[in-house]
C-alpha positions as CSV (number, residue, x, y, z in Angstrom):
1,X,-1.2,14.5,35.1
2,X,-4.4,14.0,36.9
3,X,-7.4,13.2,34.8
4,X,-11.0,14.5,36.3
5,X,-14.4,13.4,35.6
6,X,-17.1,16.0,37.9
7,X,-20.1,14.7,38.0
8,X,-22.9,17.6,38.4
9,X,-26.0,18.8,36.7
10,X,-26.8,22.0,34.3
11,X,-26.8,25.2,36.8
12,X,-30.1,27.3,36.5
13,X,-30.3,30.6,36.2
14,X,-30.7,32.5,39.7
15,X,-29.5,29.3,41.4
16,X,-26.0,28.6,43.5
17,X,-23.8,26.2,41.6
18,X,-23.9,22.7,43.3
19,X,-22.4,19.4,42.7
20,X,-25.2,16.7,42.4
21,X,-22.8,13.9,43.0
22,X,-19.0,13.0,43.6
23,X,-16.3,13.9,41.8
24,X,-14.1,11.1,40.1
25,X,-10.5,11.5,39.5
26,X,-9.7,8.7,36.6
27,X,-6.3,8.3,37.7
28,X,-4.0,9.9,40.4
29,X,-0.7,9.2,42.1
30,X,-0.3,9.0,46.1
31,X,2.9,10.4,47.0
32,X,2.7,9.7,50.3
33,X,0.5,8.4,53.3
34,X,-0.5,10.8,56.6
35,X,-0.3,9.6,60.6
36,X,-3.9,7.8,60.0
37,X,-3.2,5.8,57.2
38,X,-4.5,8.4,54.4
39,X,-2.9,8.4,51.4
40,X,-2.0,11.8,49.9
41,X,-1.3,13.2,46.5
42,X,0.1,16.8,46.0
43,X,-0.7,16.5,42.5
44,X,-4.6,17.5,42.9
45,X,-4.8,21.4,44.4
46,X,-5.9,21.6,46.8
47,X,-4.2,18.3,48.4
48,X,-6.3,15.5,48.4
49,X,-6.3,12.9,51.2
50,X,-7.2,9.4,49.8
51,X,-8.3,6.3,52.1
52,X,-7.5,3.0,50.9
53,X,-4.4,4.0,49.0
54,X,-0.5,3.2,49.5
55,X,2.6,5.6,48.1
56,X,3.4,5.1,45.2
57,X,-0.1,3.8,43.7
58,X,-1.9,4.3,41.1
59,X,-5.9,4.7,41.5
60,X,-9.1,5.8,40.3
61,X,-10.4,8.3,43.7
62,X,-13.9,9.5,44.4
63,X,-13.9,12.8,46.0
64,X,-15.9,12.8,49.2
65,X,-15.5,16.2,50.4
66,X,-14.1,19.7,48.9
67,X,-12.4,22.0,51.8
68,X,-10.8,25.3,50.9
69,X,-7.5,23.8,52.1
70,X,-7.7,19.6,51.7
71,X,-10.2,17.4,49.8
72,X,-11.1,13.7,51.3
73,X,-11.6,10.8,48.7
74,X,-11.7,7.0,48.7
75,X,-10.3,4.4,46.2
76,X,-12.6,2.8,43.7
77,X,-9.9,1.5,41.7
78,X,-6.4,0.6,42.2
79,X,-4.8,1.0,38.1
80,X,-1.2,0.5,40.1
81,X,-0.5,-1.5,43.0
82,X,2.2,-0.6,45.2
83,X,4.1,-4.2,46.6
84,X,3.1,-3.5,49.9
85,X,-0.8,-4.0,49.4
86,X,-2.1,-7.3,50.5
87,X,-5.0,-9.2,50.8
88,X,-7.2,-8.5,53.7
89,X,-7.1,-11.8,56.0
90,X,-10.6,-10.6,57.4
91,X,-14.1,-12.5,55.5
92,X,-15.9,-9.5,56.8
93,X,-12.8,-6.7,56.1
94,X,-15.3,-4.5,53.9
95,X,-18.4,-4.7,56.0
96,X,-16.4,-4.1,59.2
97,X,-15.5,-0.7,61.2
98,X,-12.7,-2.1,62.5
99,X,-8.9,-2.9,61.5
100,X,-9.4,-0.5,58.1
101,X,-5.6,-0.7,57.6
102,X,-5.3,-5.1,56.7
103,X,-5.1,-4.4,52.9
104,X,-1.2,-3.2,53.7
105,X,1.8,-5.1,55.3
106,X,2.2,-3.7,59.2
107,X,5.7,-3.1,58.8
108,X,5.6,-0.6,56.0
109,X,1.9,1.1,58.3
110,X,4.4,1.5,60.7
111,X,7.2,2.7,58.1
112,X,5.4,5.3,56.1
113,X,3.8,6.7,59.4
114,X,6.6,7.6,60.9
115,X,7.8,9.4,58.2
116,X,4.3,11.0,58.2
117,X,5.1,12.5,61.6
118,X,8.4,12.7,61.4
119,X,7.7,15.5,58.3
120,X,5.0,17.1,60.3
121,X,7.4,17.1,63.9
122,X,10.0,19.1,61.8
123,X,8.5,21.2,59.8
124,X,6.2,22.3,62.5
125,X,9.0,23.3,64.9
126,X,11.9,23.8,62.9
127,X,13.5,20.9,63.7
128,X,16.5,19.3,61.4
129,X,16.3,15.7,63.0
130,X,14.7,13.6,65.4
131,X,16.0,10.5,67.5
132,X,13.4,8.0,66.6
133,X,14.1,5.1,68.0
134,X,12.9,1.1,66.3
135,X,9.1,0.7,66.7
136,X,7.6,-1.7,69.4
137,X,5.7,-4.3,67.1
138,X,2.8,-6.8,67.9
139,X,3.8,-9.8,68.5
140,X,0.7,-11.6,66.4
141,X,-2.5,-11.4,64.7
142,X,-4.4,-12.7,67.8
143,X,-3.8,-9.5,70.3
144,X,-6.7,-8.3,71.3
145,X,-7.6,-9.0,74.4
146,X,-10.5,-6.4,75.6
147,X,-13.4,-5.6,72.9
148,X,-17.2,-4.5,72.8
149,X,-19.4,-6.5,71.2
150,X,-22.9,-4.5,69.1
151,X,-26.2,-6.3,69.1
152,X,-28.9,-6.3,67.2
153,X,-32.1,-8.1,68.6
154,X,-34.7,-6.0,67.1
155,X,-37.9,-7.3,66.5
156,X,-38.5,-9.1,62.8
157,X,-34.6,-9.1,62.2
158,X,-32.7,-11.7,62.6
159,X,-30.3,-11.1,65.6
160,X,-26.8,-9.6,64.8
161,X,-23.6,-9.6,67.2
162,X,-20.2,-8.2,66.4
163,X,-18.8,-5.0,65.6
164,X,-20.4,-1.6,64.3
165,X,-20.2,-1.8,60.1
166,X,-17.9,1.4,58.3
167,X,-19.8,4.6,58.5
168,X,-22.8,3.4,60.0
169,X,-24.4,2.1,62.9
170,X,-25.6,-1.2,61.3
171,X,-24.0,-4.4,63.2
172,X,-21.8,-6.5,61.2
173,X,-22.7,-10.5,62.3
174,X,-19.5,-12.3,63.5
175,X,-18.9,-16.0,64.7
176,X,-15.0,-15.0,64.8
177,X,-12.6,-12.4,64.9
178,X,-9.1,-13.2,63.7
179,X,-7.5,-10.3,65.9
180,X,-9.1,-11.2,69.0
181,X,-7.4,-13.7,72.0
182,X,-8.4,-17.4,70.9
183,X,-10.5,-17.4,74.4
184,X,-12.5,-14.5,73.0
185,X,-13.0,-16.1,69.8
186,X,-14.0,-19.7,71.2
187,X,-16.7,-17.7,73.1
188,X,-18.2,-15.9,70.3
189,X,-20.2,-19.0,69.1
190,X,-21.5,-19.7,72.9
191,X,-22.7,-16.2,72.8
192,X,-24.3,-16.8,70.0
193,X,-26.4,-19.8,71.2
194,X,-27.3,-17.9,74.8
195,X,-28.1,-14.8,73.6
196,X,-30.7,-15.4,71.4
197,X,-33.0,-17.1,73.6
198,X,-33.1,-14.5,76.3
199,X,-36.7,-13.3,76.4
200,X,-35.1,-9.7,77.4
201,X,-32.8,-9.7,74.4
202,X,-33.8,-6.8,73.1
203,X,-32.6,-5.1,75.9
204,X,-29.3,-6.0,76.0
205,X,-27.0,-2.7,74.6
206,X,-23.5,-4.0,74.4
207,X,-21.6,-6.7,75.1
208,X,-17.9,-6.3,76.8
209,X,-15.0,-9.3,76.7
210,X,-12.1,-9.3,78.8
211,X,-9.5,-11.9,78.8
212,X,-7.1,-11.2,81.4
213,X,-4.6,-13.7,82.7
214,X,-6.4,-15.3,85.4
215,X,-9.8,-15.7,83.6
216,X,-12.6,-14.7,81.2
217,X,-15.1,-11.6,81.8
218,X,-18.1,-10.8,80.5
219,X,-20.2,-7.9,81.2
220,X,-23.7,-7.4,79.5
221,X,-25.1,-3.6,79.5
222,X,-29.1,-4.0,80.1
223,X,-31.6,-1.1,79.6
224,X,-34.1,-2.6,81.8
225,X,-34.5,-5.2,84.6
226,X,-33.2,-9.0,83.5
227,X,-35.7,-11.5,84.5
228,X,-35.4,-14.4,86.8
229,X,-35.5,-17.0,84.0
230,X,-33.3,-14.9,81.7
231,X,-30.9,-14.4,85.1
232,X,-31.2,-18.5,85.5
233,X,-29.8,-18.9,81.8
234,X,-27.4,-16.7,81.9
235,X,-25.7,-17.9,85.5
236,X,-25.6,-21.7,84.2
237,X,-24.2,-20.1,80.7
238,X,-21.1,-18.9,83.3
239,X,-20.9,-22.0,84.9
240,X,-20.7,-24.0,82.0
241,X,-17.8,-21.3,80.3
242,X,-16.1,-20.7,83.5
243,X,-16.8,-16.9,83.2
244,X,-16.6,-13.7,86.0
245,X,-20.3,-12.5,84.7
246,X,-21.9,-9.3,85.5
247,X,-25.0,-7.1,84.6
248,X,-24.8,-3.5,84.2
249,X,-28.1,-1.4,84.2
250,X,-26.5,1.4,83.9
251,X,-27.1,3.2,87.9
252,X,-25.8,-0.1,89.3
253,X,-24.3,-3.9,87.9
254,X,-24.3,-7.0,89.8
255,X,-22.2,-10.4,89.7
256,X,-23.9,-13.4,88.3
257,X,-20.9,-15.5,88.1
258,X,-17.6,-15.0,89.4
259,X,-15.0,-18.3,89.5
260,X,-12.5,-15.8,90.7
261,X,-12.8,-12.7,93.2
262,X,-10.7,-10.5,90.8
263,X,-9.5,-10.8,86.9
264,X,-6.3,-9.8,87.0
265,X,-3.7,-8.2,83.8
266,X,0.0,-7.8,84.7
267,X,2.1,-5.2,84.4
268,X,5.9,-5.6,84.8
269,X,7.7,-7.1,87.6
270,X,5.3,-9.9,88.2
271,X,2.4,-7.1,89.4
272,X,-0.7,-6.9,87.9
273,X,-3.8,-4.9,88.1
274,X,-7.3,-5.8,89.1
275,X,-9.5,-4.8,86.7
276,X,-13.3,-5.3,85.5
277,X,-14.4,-5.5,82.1
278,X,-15.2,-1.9,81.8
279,X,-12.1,-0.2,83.0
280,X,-9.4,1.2,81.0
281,X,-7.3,-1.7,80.4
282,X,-4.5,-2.0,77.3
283,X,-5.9,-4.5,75.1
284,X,-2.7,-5.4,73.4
285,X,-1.1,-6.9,76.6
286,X,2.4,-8.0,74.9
287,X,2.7,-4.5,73.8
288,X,1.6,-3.1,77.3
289,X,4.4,-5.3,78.6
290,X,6.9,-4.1,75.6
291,X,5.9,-0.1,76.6
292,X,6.2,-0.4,80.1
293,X,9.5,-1.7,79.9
294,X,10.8,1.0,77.5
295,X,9.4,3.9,79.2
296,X,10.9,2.3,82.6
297,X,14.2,2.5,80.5
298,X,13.8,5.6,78.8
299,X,13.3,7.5,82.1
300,X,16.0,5.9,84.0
301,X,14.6,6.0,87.0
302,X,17.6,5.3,90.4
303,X,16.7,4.9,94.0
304,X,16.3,8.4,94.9
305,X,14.2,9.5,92.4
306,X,10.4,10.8,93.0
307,X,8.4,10.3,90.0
308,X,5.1,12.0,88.9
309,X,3.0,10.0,86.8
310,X,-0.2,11.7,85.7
311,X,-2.9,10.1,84.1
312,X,-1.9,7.3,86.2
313,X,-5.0,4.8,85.7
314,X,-4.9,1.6,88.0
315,X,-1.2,2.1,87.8
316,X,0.1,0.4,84.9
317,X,3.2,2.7,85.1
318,X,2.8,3.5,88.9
319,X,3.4,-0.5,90.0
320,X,6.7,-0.9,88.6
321,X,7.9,2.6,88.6
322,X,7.3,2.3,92.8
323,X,9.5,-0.5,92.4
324,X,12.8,1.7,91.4
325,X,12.3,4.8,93.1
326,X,12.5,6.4,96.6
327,X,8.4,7.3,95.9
328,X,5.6,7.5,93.0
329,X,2.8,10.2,93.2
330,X,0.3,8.4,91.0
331,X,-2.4,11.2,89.6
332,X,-5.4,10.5,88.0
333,X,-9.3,11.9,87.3
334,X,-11.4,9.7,88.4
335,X,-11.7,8.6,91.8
336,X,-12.9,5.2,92.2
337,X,-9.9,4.4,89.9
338,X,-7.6,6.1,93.0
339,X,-8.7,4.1,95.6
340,X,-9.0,1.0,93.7
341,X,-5.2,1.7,92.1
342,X,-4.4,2.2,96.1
343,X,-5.9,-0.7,97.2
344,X,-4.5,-3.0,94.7
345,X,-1.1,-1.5,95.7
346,X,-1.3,-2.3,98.8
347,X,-2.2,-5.9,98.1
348,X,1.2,-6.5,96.9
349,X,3.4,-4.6,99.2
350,X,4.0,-1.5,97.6
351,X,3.5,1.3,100.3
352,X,5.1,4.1,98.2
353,X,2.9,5.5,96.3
354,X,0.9,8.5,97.1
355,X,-2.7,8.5,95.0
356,X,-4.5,11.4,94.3
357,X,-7.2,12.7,92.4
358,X,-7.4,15.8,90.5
359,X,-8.5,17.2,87.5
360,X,-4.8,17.7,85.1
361,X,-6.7,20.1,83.0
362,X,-7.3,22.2,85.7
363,X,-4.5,24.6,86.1
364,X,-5.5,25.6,90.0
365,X,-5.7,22.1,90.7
366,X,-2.2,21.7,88.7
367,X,-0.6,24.2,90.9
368,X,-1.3,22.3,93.8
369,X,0.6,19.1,92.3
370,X,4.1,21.1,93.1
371,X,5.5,19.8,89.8
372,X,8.7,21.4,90.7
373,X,9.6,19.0,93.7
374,X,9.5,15.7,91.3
375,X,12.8,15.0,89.5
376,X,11.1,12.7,86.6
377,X,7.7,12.7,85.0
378,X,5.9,10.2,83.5
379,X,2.1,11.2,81.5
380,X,0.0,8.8,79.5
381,X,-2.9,11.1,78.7
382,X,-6.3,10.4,76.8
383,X,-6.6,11.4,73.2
384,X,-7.2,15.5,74.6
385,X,-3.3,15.2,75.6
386,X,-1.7,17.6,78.4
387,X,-1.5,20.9,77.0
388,X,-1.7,22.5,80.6
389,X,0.9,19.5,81.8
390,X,3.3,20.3,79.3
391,X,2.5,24.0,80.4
392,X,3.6,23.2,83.8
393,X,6.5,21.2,83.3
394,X,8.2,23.4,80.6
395,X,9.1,26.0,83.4
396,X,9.6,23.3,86.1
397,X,12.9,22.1,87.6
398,X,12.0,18.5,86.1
399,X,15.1,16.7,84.5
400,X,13.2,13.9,82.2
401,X,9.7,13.2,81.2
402,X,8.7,10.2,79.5
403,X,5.6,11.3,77.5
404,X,3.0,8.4,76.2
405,X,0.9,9.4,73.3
406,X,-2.2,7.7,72.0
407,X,-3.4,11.3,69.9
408,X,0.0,11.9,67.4
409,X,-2.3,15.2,67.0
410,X,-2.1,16.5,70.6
411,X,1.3,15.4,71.3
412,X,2.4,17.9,68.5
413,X,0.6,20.4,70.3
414,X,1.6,19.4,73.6
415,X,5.5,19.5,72.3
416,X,5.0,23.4,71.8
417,X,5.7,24.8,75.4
418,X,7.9,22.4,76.0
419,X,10.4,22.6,73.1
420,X,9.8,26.9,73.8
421,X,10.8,26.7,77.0
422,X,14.6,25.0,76.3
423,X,13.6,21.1,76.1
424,X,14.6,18.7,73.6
425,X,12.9,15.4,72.6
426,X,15.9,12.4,73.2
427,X,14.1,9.8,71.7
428,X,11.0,9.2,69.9
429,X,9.2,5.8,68.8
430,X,6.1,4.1,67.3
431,X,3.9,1.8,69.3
432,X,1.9,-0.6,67.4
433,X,-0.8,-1.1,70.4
434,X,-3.5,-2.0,67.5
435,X,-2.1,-3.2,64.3
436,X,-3.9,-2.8,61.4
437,X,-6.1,0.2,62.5
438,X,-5.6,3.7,62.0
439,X,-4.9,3.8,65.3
440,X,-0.9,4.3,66.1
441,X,0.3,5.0,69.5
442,X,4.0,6.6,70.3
443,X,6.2,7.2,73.3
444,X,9.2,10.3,73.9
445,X,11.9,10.7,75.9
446,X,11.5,14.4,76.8
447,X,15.1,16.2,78.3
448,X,16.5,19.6,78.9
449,X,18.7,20.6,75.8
450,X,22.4,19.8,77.2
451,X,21.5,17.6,80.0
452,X,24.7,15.1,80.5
């Protein structure tokens, strides 16, 4: 039974009915969680989505938000507490935007969303099973090892720097982050003591960390021209912490400080990537190592294979795949991310890979890619998927496609054409790229139905 309190205000006559303020359910049960790390309860109609509650709970919800199909609530009380809740291990867990999930055990976040979208999977496509295959887990607490870092130097405040607060764009004040790379953290305080006496401080936007295996890199996004003495501070500040330093004003960025000529994050094989502090770089790099090898497995690639990989990056996937295979096409948007990914290939010896930039989107441009000559695919899209990909490859000659999901949402779309057109996924599997987050990546094995 579900017990409701609505809050709301006599309706005059002439007037449309309105609620004045949010509902309160007294006490509700969550049945189950979704892929984000909602929980849900089919006992309020229409279904309500709860954040901050586990199955099996008991709570007290306030509704945020009334849809014809789905309200949205948060816990104000938890009456029943299921075994998996736990104490958040954050001081600042309830000011914070970040890691939303630490009040529940990562194993069962990693459980109960599976099952989340191993429901929705099935029942959207009529499916009676699916392969999933054991989860690739962090390794630690300490696993973060890119972030962006808020300030606020405003006049008459007293200066802030750490991460965005919930619903709001209010900076949160951190001298530590217990899921950031110790380097990071041990930084933090120096940042703190250099920062604050730069007369252009208030010009400062962001700050970006990088701790890649070779060194520490710091970026700092300026709206206007850094002065000499700020620019003086700031270079001894590198010396001192041994940091690759830069200014970014947005049309151009410059090196203050740079120990070494490029920071570097492997990938598999003993290759790595040269990256900057503002490219796309994993930021969980045990589980970057952990996916790499798995989709290197799942695919199977042998000696006369060429591969495809779309979306390809610096190539994280491109490096070692070049390694196995007669050649890589490596495909991705943006072309200053081409020539450095060539570049860098180069650098270490590998001469087979063909770069190329197009827009995947674009079905014209798609066309020109000759999916049909590849015999594997690999695609690690952004959070818009590959719905024209998946397009493509469904009517292709392609044997195997390893598919690398950061969106759950868009690779249930992208599944559509594919599973139409005679394919079957062969394995399926959580990633836990950023544990405690609502964030959940996964990875599938994509196959021809009777292939072998």
């Amino acid at each position: 039974m579900v017990s409701i309190y609505q809050g709301g205000g006599k309706k005059r006559a002439g007037t449309k009915s309105r609620q004045s303020r949010p509902s309160s359910i007294a006490s509700i049960t969550i049945d189950s969680w979704d892929p984000r790390g909602r929980g849900i309860s089919r006992q309020h109609q229409p279904v309500l989505f709860v954040d901050g509650a586990l199955p099996g709970e008991t709570c007290q919800v306030t509704v945020t938000a009334s849809k014809k199909q789905l309200c949205e609530g948060k816990v104000t009380k938890v009456l029943e507490a299921a075994p998996q809740r736990q104490q958040p291990f954050c001081p600042v867990f309830s000011q914070c935007g970040g890691c939303q999930l630490q009040y529940v055990q990562r194993e069962a976040a990693v459980s109960w969303r599976q099952q989340a979208l191993d429901s929705q999977i099935r029942h959207q496509y009529g499916l009676d099973t699916l392969p999933w295959q054991p989860p690739v887990f962090s390794p630690e607490e300490q696993y973060r090892r890119k972030t962006r870092l808020a300030i606020d130097a405003r006049k008459g405040k007293p200066f802030s720097l750490g991460f965005r607060s919930a619903r709001s764009d209010s900076v949160v004040n951190i001298s530590q982050c217990p899921v950031l790379e110790p380097e990071l953290n041990q930084l933090l305080p120096a940042l703190h003591a250099v920062l604050p006496a730069l007369k252009g401080r208030t010009a400062i936007g962001h700050v970006s960390l990088l701790k890649a295996d070779n060194g520490l890199g710091v970026t700092l996004r300026f709206t206007q021209p850094a002065s000499s003495e700020d620019r003086a501070l700031l270079t001894d500040f590198a010396r001192e912490h041994k940091l690759n330093l830069r200014l970014d004003f947005g049309e151009h960025s410059e090196s203050l400080h740079a120990p070494v000529s490029e920071l570097r994050c492997q990938t598999a094989d003993g290759l790595s990537l040269a990256v900057t502090t503002e490219d796309f770089v994993q930021v969980n790099g045990a589980v970057n190592l952990a996916m790499i090898d798995q989709a290197i497995q799942w695919l199977a690639p042998s000696d006369a294979d060429k591969v495809l990989d779309l979306f390809s990056g610096l190539g994280n996937f491109s490096l070692p795949l070049a390694k196995r295979v007669s050649e890589v096409t490596a495909v991705e948007g943006v072309s200053t991310m081409v020539q450095r990914g060539e570049k860098n290939a180069h650098q270490q010896g590998i001469n087979n890979i063909h770069w190329r930039t197009a827009d995947l989107s674009n079905s014209q441009e798609l066309n020109k890619l000759a999916v049909k000559k590849y015999d594997k695919i690999l695609l690690d899209p952004s959070r818009e998927g590959a719905f024209a990909v998946c397009q493509q490859i469904a009517t292709s000659k392609v044997t195997s496609v390893v598919y690398v999901s950061c969106n759950p949402a868009t690779f249930i779309r992208d599944l559509g054409p594919l599973l139409k057109d005679g394919w079957q996924i062969s394995k399926i599997g959580l990633m836990e790229m950023f544990p405690y987050t609502q964030h959940i990546e996964l990875m599938a094995l994509m196959e021809r139905a009777g292939k072998g």
